[in-house]
C-alpha positions, 0 to 999 in steps of 0.5 A: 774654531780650534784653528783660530784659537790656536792662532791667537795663543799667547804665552809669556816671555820665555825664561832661561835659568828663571832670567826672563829674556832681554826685550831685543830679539836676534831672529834667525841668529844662528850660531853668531848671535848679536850680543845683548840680544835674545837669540832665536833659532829653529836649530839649536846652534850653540849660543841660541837661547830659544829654539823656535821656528818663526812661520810654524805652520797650522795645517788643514785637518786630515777629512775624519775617517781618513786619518789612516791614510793622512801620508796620501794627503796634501798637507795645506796651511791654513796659518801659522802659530803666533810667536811667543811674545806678547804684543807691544813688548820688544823695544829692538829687533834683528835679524840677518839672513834669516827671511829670504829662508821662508817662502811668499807668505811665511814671510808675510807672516813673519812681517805681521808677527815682527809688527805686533809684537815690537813696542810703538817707534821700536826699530827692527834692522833687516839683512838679506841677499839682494836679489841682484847677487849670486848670495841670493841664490846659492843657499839650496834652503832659500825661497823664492822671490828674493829680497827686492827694494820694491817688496818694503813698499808693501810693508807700509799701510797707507801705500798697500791701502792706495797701490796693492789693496789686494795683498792686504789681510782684510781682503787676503787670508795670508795679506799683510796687517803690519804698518812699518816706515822703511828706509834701506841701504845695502853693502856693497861688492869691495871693488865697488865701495872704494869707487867714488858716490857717482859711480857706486849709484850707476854701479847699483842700479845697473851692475849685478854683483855690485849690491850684496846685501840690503839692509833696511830699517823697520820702524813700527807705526 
């Protein structure tokens, strides 16, 4: 019962200098924030106006009796802390590089979270490393699996409801609730780009390195 009201808190929008926060959120904005946008961050880069760790996770409670030796124990998540927006508020959301840095099911999180706190038709832009690139697999803090063009499927209702019923939440303690449109593009490798539209669609379904990054368009249903 605490776990679960814990996961449901909800707190106004945050305040800086007694200015209430624009409602654009920039997650995982690191020191290069988007301007006009609120800038979140679980590191206190200059520039970040709230520090906050998107996938906080709530951990299995220690068995009573043992909390002396809590160090031995595995430490399993049994869900995570609820961002602090309120729901429906944000009219436009961010965020670069920042999602291929949680693993399997903080990024559902993450998803489900995005989708309960953006305002209905609101648009969220999503940059990551392909999976196809070396930028994908560099960083020693990213998480595996990589971002791929089939994993955005998920994040529509209907299709999960018709093609992966399984990872949803009503049959997954970690699945899925969000329900997002998404079309997506990417950027591509210079020697790539200059090349005519024929080439660059044989380059992007067949050559590593030609796609760098994906980029996709959220919108909220």
């Amino acid at each position: 019962m605490k776990l679960a009201k814990l996961n449901k808190r909800r707190i106004g929008p945050p305040k800086s200098n007694g200015v209430i926060a624009p409602s654009k959120l920039d997650l995982g904005a690191g020191p290069n924030g988007k301007p006009g946008f609120w800038h979140v961050d679980q590191t206190s880069f200059p520039g970040v106006d709230q520090v906050l760790n998107l996938a906080e996770p709530i951990y299995v409670p220690i068995p009573k009796g043992f909390e002396w030796m809590a160090e031995c124990f595995e430490r399993k998540v049994s869900g995570y802390i609820s961002w602090p927006w309120e729901s429906n508020s944000i009219e436009e959301a961010h965020s670069s590089h920042c999602v291929e840095h949680f693993d399997r099911i903080a990024r559902v999180h993450f998803w489900n979270e995005l989708y309960r706190v953006m305002k209905p038709g609101a648009k969220a832009t999503i940059i990551a490393p392909h999976w196809a690139s070396c930028r994908a697999y560099g960083d020693p803090t990213h998480q595996w699996p990589p971002i791929s063009e089939f994993g955005w499927f998920y994040l529509k209702r209907e299709w999960r409801a018709s093609n992966a019923p399984h990872s949803a939440s009503e049959n997954w303690m970690f699945g899925l609730s969000c329900n997002f449109e998404v079309v997506w593009g990417y950027s591509l490798e210079p020697g790539v780009a200059q090349r005519n539209q024929e080439y660059q669609q044989y380059a992007m379904t067949y050559l590593k390195e030609a796609c760098q990054d994906c980029i996709a368009t959220l919108t909220k249903i």
